[in-house]
C-alpha positions in Angstrom: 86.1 -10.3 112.7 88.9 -12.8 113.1 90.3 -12.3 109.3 89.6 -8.6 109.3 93.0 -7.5 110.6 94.8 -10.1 108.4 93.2 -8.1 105.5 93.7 -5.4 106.4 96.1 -3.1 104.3 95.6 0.6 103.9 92.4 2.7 105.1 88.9 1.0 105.6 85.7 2.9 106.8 83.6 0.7 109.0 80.3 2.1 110.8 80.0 -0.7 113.3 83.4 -1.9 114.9 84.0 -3.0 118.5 87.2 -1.6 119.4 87.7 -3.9 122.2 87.4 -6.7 119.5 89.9 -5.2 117.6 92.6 -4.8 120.3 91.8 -8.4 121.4 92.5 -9.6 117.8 95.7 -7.4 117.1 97.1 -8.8 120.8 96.6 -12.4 119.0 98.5 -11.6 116.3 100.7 -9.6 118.1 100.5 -6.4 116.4 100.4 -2.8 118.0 97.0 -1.4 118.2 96.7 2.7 118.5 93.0 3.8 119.0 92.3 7.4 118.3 89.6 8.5 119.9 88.3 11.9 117.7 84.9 12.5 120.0 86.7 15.7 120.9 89.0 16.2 117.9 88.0 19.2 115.6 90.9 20.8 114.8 94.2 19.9 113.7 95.7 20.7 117.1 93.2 18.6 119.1 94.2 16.2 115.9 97.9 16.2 116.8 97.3 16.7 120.7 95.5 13.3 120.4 98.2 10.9 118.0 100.4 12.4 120.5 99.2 10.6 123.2 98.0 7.7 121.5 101.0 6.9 119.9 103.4 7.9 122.6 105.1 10.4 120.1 108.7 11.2 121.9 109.6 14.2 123.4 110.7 16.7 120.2 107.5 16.1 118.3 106.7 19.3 117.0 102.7 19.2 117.2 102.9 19.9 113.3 101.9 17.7 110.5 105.3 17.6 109.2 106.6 16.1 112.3 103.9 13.8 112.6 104.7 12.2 109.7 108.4 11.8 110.7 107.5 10.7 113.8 105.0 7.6 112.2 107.5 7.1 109.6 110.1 5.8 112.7 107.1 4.6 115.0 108.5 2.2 117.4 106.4 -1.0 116.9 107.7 -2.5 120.2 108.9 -5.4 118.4 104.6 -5.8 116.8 104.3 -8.0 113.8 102.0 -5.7 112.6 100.2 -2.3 113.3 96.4 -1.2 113.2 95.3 2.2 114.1 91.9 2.8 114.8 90.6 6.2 114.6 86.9 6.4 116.0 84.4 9.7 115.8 86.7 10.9 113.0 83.9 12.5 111.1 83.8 15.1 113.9 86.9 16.7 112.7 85.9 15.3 108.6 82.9 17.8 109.4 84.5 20.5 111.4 87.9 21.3 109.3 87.7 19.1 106.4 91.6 20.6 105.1 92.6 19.1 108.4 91.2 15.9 108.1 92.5 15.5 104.9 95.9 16.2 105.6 96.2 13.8 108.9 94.5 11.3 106.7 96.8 11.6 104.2 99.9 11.4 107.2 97.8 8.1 108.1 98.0 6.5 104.9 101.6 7.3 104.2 102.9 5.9 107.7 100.6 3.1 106.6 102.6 2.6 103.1 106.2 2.8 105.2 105.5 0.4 107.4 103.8 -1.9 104.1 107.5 -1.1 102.8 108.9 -2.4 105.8 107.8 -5.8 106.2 105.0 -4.5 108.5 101.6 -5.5 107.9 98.0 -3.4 108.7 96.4 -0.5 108.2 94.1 2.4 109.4 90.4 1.7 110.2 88.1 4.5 110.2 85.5 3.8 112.7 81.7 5.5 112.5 79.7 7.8 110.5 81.4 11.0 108.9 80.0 13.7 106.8 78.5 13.8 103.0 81.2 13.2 100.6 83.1 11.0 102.6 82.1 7.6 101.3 84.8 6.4 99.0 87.4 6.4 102.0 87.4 3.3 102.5 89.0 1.7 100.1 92.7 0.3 100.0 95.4 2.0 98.6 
């Protein structure tokens, strides 16, 4: 695990992934760490409900994908060297409202390419088992 992070650059799907090991890891390096936790997220509302939170999205986020994407675009990284979001269970909402998932994964990998742009290493990691059709996500943009 200890080079996985420094790796790291876009999305990567991994079944087996202690989170815990991950936060440890991007603490080392000093990197923000944002765990989504999609065990209840099938819809795009739960979907924004949940970055909300995670991310500590500030107070005139619109719960709509367009501000989403502002609002990742301008994440504050708290002064992180790096980011790494980690978004486990997220073939429940893959399975459940596949236009959804597409479109937050989509938000994921653009905030991802900003930061890139930005002098701001990491990436998204897609944590677990999602539905048929859904293999090829992992790879790096």
């Amino acid at each position: 695990m200890s080079s996985l992070l420094k790796r790291l650059d876009g999305v990567r799907r991994v079944e087996h992934l202690a989170v815990d090991a991950v936060e440890a890891e991007a603490d080392e390096l000093g990197w923000r760490c944002v765990v989504l936790d999609g065990s209840e997220v099938e819809s795009k509302q739960a979907f924004l409900e949940m970055c909300d939170e995670a991310f500590g999205l500030p107070d005139w986020f619109g719960m709509n994908w367009d501000a989403l994407e502002e609002c990742l675009a301008d994440l504050d990284l708290d002064g992180a060297d790096g980011v790494v979001v980690v978004w486990t269970s997220w073939g429940l909402l893959a399975e459940a409202d596949a236009s959804a998932f597409a479109t937050a994964l989509d938000i994921l990998r653009g905030a991802q390419r900003g930061w890139a742009r930005d002098g701001v290493p990491g990436g998204v990691l897609l944590v677990g088992d999602g539905p048929d059709g859904t293999d090829d996500l992992g790879t790096s943009d």
